[in-house]
Structure formats: C-alpha cells, structure tokens
C-alpha positions in Angstrom: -11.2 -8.8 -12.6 -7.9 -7.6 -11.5 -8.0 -4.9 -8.4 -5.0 -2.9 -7.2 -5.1 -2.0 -3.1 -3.0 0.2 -1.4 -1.5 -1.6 1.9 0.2 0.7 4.6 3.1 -0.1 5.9 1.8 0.6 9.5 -1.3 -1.0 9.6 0.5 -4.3 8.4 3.6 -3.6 11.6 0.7 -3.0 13.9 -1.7 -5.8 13.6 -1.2 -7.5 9.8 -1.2 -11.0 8.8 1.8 -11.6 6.5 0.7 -12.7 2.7 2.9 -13.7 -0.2 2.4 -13.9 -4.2 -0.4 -17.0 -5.5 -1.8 -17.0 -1.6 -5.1 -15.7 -0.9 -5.9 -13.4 1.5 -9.4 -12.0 3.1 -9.1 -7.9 4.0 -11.3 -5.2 4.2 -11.5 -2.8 1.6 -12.2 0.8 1.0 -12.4 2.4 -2.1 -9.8 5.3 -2.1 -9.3 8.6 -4.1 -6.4 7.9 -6.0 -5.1 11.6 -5.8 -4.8 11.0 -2.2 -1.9 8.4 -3.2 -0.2 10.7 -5.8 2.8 12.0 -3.9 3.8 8.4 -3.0 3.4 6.6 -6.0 3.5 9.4 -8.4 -0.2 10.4 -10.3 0.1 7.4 -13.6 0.6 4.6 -10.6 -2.0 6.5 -8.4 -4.8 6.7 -11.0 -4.4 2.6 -10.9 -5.2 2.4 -7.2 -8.7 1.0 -6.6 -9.0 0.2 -2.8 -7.3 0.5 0.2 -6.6 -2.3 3.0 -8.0 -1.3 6.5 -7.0 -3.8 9.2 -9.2 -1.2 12.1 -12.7 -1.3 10.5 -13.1 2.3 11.3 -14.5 3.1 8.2 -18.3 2.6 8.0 -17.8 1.5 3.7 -15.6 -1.4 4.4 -16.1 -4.5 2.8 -14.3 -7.6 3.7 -13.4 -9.5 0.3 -11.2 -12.7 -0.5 -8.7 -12.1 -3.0 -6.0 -13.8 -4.8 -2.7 -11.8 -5.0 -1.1 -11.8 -7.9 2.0 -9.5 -7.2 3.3 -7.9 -4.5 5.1 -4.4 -4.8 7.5 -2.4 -2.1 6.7 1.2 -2.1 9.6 3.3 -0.8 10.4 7.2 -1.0 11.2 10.3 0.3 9.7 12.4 3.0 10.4 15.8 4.1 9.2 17.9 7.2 9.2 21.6 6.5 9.3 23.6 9.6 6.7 22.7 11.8 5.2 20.5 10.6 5.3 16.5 10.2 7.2 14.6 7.3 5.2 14.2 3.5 6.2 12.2 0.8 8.2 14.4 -2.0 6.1 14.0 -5.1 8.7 11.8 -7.6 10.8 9.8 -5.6 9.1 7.0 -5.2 11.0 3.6 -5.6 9.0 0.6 -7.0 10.4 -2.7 -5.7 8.7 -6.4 -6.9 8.7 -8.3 -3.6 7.2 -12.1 -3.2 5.8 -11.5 0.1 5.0 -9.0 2.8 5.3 -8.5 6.4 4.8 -5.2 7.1 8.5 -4.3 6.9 11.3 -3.8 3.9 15.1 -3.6 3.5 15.9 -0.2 4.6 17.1 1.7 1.3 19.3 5.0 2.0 17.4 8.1 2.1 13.7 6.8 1.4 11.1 5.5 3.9 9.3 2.0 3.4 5.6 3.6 3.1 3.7 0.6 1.9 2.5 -1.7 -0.5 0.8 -2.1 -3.9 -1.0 -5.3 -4.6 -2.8 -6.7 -7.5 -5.6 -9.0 -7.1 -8.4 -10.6 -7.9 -11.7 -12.0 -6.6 -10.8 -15.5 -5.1 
C-alpha cells in the first residue's frame, strides 16, 4: 500500500537524514489533515496527503515506520506577509518539481520559497 507524507523543509535543514528514490527510510509519522496542506500544494494534491514526517517526536500519535520511497517531489511557492503578520503560502502557486533525492534544501527558484517535500511510499 502506497502512502504519501508531507516532509518540511525545516525539520529536514535542522536535524534530517538525507534519503533518495528506491532507498528506504525509517521516520515517524503523523497522520495529518490534508486541508492543513491546501494552500501549499493546492486542495486535489492536498486531499492525497496521508502523513506527515516529524523528526522532534513531540506529537504523542507518532509512529515510527520503515518505508520504501518511491518518488521524491520539491514543493516550492509563494508566500506573502500582510501587514503584521508572518508570511503564508498564496493558495495556487505552488511549483511541483520531481527530484531523486532530498537534503533538506532545493535550487532557489525566483519568487517562490522551497517549503517541503512530497513523498510516496510504501511499507518496507
């Protein structure tokens, strides 16, 4: 059974173990809201999202699982700050980008923000 998890850029630049394509990784995941996703990914990519990675095990449902990664996807879009306040995503720009591996960090694209990751999987 084929999983899709949502991996942060900042939890894999603070303390994340690189992982690539056909490797196998073992993380711990939280089930997510998909809506919480939707003004990143858009709501049709969102409603696909199954888990989250957490690297800080602050969440009391985590559940550490081994998984094969099957692809590896660049999330990138556009964030604004209205007045006061800190920078969201817009909803609708997000820029999809296949990638073999990940290391927390991406080729800086003009006028979006790396924000994260989405990876397939499966149970390994």
């Amino acid at each position: 059974m084929a999983v899709t998890v949502w991996v942060d850029d900042w939890q894999m630049q603070c303390c994340g173990e690189g992982f690539a394509s056909g490797g196998v990784v073992s993380w711990d995941l939280v089930r997510v809201d998909p809506e919480d996703y939707a003004d990143v990914v858009g709501r049709r990519r969102a409603a696909v999202i199954d888990f989250r990675e957490e690297h800080h095990g602050q969440q009391p449902d985590c559940a550490a699982v081994s998984l094969e990664v099957l692809t590896v996807v660049e999330v990138h879009c556009r964030y604004e700050a209205p007045p006061g306040t800190t920078a969201l995503p817009v909803p609708g720009t997000a820029v999809l980008v296949p990638a073999e591996e990940a290391d927390g960090w991406a080729e800086v694209r003009p006028g979006l923000r790396f924000a994260g990751y989405l990876v397939t999987a499966r149970l390994a």
